[in-house]
Structures are given as C-alpha cells and as structure tokens.
C-alpha positions in Angstrom: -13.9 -17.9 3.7 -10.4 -18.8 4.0 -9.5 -18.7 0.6 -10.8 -15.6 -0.2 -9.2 -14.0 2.6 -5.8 -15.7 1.7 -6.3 -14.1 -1.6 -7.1 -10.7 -0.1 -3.4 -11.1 1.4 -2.1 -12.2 -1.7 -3.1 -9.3 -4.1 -2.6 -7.1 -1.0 1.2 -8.3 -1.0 1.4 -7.8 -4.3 0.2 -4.3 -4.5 2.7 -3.5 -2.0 5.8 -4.8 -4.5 3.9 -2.4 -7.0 4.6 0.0 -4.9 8.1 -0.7 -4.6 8.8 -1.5 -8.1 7.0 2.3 -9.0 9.4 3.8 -6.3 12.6 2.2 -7.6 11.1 2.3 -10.8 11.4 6.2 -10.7 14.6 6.4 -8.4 16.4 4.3 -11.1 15.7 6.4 -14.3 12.7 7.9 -14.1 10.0 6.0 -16.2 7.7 7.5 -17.3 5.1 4.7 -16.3 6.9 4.7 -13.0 4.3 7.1 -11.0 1.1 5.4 -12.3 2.7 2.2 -11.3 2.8 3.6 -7.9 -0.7 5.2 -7.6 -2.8 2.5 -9.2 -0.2 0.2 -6.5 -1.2 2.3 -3.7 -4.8 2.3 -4.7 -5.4 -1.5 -4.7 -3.1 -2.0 -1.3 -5.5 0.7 0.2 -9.1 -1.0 -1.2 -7.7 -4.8 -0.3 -6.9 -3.4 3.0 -9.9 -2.3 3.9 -11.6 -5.7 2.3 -9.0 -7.4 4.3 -10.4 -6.1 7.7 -14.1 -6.4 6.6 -13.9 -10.0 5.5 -11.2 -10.8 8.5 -14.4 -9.1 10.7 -17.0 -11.3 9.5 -14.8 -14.4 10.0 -13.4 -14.8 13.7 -11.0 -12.8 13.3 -9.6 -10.4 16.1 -8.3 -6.8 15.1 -6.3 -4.6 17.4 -8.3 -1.6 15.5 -5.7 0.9 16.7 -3.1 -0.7 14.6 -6.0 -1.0 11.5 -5.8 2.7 12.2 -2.3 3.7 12.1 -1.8 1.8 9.1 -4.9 2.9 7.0 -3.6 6.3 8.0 -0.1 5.6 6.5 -2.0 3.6 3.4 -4.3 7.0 2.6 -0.2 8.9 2.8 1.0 6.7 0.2 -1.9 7.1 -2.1 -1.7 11.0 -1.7 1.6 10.8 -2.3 0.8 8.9 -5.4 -1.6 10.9 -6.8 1.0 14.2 -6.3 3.5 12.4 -8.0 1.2 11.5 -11.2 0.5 14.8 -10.9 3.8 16.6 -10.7 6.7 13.1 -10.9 8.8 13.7 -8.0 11.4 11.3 -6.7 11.0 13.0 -3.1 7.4 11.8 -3.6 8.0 8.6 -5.0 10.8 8.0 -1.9 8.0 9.3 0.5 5.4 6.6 -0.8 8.3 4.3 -0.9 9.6 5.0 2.6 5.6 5.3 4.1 5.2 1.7 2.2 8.0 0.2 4.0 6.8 1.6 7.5 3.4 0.1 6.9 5.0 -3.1 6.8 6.9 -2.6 9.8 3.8 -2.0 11.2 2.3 -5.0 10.2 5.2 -7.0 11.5 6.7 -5.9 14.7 3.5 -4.4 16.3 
C-alpha cells in the first residue's frame, strides 16, 4: 500500500506544478493552452487528493480532517477558478488559482 500511496503524492505534486506552469503560463504571454493547462491541473490535484485521504484512511494513517477540510475547500476554489478562466481567460483568475495553489501548500506544510 505504500507504493501506491507514494504515487498518489507523486502525481498529486505534479498536478500542483501544472497548476503553476498554467498560471505563469498565462501571466507570461498568454497561451492559449495556458487555461486548460490549469483546469485539467486543478482537476487531477483535486481527484488525487481525495484518493490521497481514502487510501491514507485505509492504511494507518492519521488525518487531522479539519485541515483535509480547509484544503479540499481551497482545492474545489482552484478548480472553479479554472473552469472560469477556460471559460472567459483571465489573468486575475489564473493568479487567483495560482495564489489559492500556493496557500494550499502552505497549508500542507506549516499546519
């Protein structure tokens, strides 16, 4: 079970430098491939999360679940954001998604 969740936090690490490439991507020069870059980003982070916790649940694992909260709160943000930016490309939504991305990690860190 180990290696699958390593993996889990492997593709969900890389998700999250998807999201920052789409963000810079777009703050850069506006690529057109820039906001789909971001949602499809903040799409897997979100789903790899949530395997993340189910797997780390089944295992021994012990959650603080308030945490799980705040960040799956901030994750579903960033894919909104996401999804309003393929809608509509916005650099104020692609540094929102950026800027969410970024707290999530503090969150994951220093909490």
């Amino acid at each position: 079970m180990d290696i699958v969740y390593s993996a889990l936090v492997f593709l969900h690490l890389l998700a999250m430098a998807g999201i920052i490439a789409g963000w810079l991507m777009q703050q850069m020069g506006g690529h057109a491939k820039a906001p789909k870059v971001l949602l499809h980003s903040s799409l897997t982070q979100l789903v790899v999360g949530l395997l993340l916790v189910g797997v780390g649940e089944m295992g021994d694992a012990d959650f603080d679940h308030v945490k799980i909260a705040v960040k799956l709160v901030v994750a579903l943000a960033v894919v909104v954001a996401g999804v309003l930016n393929v809608r509509r490309p916005d650099s104020r939504l692609a540094l929102a998604a950026g800027v969410l991305t970024v707290l999530n990690v503090g969150v994951a860190v220093f909490w």
